[in-house]
N, C-alpha and C positions, 0 to 999 in steps of 0.2 A: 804889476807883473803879469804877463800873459799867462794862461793853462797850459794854452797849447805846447805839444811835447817839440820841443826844434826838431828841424831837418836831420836825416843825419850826414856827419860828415864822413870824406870819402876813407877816413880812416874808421869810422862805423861800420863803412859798407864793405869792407877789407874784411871783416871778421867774421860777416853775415855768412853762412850757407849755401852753396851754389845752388840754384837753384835746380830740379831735376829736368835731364833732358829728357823731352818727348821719347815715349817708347819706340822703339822701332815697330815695325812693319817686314812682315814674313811672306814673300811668294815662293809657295811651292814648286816648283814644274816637275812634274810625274809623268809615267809613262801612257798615255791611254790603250795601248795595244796590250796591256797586263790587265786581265778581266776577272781572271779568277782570283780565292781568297788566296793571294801569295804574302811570304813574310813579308816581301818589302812591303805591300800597299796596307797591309794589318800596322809595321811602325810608321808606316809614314801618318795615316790619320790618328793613330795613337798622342803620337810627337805634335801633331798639328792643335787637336785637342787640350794637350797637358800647354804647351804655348800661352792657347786660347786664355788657360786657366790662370798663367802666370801676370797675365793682361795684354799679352801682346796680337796685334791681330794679324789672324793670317786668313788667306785666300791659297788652297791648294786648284793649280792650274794643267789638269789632263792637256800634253803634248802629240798630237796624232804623227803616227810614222811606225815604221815596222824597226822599233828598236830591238836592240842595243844598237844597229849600224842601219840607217834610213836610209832612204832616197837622197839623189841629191837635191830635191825638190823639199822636201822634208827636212833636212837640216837646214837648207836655206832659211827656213819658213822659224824653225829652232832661234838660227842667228838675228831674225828679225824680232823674235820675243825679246832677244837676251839683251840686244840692243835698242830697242824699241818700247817694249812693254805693251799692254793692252791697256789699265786700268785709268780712268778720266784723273786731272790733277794733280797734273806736272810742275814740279815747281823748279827754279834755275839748276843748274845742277845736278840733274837726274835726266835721265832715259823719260823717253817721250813718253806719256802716257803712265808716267808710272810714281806716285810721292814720293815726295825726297823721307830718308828717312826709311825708305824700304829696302831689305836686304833679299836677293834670291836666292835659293838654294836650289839646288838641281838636283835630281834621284842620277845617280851613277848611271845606270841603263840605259838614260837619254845624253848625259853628257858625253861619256867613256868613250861612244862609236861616231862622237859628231866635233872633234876637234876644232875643228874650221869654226864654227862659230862660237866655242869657247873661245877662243884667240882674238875673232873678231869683238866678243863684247870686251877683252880686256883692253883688245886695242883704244875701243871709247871710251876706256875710263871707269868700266863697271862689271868688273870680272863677279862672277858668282860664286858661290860654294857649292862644294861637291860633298851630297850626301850616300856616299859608297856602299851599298848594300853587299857585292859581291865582288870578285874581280872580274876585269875582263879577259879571261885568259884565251880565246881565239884571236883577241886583235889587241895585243900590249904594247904593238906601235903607238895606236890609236890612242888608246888608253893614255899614252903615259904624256903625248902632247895635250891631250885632255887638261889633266891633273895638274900640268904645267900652268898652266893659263887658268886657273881658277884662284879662288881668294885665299880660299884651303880647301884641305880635305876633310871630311868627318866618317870614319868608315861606324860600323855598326859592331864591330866585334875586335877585341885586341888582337885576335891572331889574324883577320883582314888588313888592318895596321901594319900590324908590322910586315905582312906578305908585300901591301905596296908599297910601304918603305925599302925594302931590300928590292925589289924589284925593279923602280924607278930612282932609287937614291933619294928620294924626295926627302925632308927633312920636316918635323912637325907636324905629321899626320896627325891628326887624333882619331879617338874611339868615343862613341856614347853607346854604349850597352842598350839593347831593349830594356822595358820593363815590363814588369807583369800585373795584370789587373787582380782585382780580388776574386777569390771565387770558392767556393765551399768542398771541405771537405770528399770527395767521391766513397760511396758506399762498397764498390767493389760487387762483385758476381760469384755464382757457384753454378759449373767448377769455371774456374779462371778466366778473365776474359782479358785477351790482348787487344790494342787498340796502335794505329798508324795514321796518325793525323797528316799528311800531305799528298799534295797533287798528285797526279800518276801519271809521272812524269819521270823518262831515264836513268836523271842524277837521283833521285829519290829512290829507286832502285827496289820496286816493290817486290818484283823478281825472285831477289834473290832471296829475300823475305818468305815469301812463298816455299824456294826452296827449300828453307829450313823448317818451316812447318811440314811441310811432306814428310822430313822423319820424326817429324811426332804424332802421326796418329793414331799409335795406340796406348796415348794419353789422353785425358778429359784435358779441352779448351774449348773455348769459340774465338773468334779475332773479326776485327772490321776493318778495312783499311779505306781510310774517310778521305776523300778527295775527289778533285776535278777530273772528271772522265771525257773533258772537251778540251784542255789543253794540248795535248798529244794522244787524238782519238786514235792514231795509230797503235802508240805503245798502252793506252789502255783498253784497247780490244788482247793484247797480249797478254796483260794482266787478268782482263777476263777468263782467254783460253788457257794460261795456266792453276786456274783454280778447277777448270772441268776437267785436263788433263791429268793434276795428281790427284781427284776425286776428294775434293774440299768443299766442295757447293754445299752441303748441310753443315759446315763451323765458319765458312770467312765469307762475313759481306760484304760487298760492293756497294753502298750506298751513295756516293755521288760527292760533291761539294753540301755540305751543312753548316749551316750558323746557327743562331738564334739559340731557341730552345731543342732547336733536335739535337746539335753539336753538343749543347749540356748531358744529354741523355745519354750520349756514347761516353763521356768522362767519367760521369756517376756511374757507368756498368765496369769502369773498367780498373783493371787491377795491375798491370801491367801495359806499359807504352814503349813506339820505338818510332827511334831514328836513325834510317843504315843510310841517309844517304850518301855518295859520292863525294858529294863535295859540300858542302856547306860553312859559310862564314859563321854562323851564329846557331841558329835553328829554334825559335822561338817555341815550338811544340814542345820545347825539353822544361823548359819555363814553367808555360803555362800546365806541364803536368805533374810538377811537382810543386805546383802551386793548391794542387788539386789534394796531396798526399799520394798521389800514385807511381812510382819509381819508374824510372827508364833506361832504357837500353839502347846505345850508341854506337857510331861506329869510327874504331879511331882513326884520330889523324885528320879529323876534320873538328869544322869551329862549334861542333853540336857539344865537344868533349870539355870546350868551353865554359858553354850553358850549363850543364850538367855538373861543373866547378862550384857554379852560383848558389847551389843549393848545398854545397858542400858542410861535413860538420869538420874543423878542424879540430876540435879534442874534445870526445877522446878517439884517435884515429884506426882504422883495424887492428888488431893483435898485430901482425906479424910488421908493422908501422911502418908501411910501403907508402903512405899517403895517407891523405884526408880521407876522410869514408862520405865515399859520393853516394846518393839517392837514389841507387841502380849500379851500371856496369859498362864497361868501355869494352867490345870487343872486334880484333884482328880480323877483319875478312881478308885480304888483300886483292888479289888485282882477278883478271879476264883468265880464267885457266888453270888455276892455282893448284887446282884438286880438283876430288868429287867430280860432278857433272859442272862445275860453274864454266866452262866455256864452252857449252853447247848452245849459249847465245838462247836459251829459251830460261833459264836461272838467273841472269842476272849478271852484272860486272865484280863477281866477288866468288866465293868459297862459301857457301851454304853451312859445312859442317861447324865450323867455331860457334858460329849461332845458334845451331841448332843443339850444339852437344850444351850451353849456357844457359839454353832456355830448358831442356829437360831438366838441367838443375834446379831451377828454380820451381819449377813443377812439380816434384818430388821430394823437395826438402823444404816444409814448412817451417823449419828454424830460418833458413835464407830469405823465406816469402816473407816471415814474420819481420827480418832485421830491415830490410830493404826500404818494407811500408814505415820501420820506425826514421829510418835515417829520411824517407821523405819526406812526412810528419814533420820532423824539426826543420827539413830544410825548407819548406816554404815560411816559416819565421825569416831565413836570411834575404830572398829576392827584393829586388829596389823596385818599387814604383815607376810606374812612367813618370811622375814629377820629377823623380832625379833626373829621367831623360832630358825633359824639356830644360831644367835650371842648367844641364851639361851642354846642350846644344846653344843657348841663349849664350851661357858664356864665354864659347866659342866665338860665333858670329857677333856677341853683340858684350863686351865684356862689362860694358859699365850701366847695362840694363842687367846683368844679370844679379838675380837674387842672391845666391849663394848658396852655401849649404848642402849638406847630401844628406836627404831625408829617403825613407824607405815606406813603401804600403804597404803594412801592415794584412797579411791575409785575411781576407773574412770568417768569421766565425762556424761551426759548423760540424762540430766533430763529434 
């Protein structure tokens, strides 16, 4: 009798295991005309990374052209990527130039303002996905035949979701939340130091910001408002000249765009953080500063009041049990004129006073500084990781590669 184990039969092979499909394959196309540190390009190499991590390989692909809405030389050149590909090792079945097995995602910015050649790649058979950072709200024609012609959508925040949902009718949008990296404890300052981590830039509304420090100075602060002073050199020469004209040049610096170790150094100084922008989908600054332990300040009615959810404690929730007890404070600016000086177009698209009368509270009542830094304390225990991003996005585009699971990063130690 022989050793050898028989063949097996086809009712064997019936029981066996399928065998794993090859992982996919991730090409980005991003904006290259966004230079500075903006949220979208901060998630997008985040999400490219945490991928990288899950084992999937990606290649993020700068698209030159003056988006959101290019040239028509420039989308042209879009619909040849989407349908064409650049990369060597094509195999039947795919876009030239590009492995089978590869899936593209597009950053919103580039897609949204370039319809035509979303259409055209789906006409061949290889519509993309659309990774929505923001909406396109000066061109929602554009936008929405965009949207149409993609595989799906992935916006970046639930309340971006569901805005392009009711908007275009679209059905099955989804959301993958940023994540938050790790990052230590911040030591805080004396006396108080506020801190505004974005660009100086309109929607960001540094402004109006300003405004409202103007009526607190005769409180002890200092404040930095950390951003790109080359994105809109226009509007941040404004932001300069209203720091000279309400006589704040010895408490608010202007330091520039920072990363690295210097950006750490303004977190650690700081005790207090804000976000008034305009508009925003998500606002990752909210995150990562209550990641810090440092609470923040928002402005409602945008996707920053979101973020600022994330870190939320739901029980035990304020006394008077209006909600969760968020890591900071949501408050009302409203619009261009509202009050005060906000529509003399040198303050800002908002009402100074709500701000300013919120932030005196907090300056003057150390029970509120003290509950604030506790409730952000615990809240950076709840923020998810960028791996939940990636394992959300993967099983989006790629569902039977995807891992599973919703796991969370853990803050780093430090307190």
């Amino acid at each position: 009798m022989s050793s050898r184990p028989s063949s097996p039969t086809a009712a064997d092979a019936a029981m066996l295991p399928p065998l794993p499909a090859p992982p996919p394959a991730i090409r980005l196309l991003v904006p290259a005309n966004i230079r500075h540190n903006s949220g979208g390009n901060v998630y997008n190499a985040a999400l490219a990374q945490g991928l990288e991590q899950l084992g999937t390989e990606v290649t993020i692909q700068p698209v030159g052209g003056e988006w959101p809405v290019a040239s028509k030389e420039e989308r042209r050149r879009l619909a040849g990527l989407l349908t064409a590909g650049t990369s060597a090792g094509a195999q039947a079945g795919s876009p030239a130039g590009v492995p089978a097995n590869t899936i593209t995602i597009v950053d919103g910015l580039v897609a949204s303002g370039a319809p035509e050649a979303m259409e055209a790649a789906a006409a061949a058979g290889h519509p993309p996905w659309v990774l929505l950072h923001m909406p396109l709200d000066e061109h929602p024609d554009l936008e929405a035949r965009a949207l149409r012609a993609a595989d799906g959508v992935i916006c970046t925040s639930g309340s971006a979701a569901a805005e392009i949902s009711r908007r275009h009718g679209l059905a099955g949008v989804r959301a993958a939340l940023p994540g938050t990296e790790r990052a230590r404890v911040a030591a805080g300052s004396e006396p108080p130091r506020l801190l505004a981590v974005a660009a100086l830039l309109p929607n960001k509304d540094q402004l109006v910001l300003l405004g409202a420090l103007a009526r607190l100075r005769d409180l002890e602060w200092t404040a930095a408002l950390v951003g790109s002073a080359t994105a809109d050199p226009d509007y941040a020469r404004k932001v300069a000249a209203a720091v000279d004209r309400y006589g704040l040049g010895g408490r608010v610096q202007l330091p520039g765009e920072l990363t690295g170790e210097a950006l750490e150094q303004q977190w650690e100084a700081a005790d207090l953080s804000l976000l008034v922008s305009k508009v925003e989908a998500f606002g990752m600054a909210v995150t990562e500063s209550v990641a810090r332990g440092v609470p923040v300040i928002v402005r409602a009615g945008t996707g920053a009041v979101e973020a600022l959810g994330l870190g939320a404690e739901t029980a035990p929730g304020p006394p008077d049990g209006a909600g969760p007890a968020l890591p900071g404070a949501v408050v009302e600016m409203g619009g261009v004129g509202d009050s005060g000086d906000a529509g003399d177009g040198q303050s800002g698209d908002g009402d100074p006073g709500p701000l300013a009368a919120l932030l005196r509270r907090w300056l003057t009542d150390p029970g509120l500084r003290a509950e604030w830094r506790r409730r952000a304390l615990a809240g950076r225990e709840l923020l998810p990781g960028w791996d939940a991003t990636a394992r959300q996005v993967l099983g989006y585009v790629a569902p039977k590669a995807s891992q599973g699971g919703h796991s969370s990063q853990p803050p780093a130690d430090g307190e």
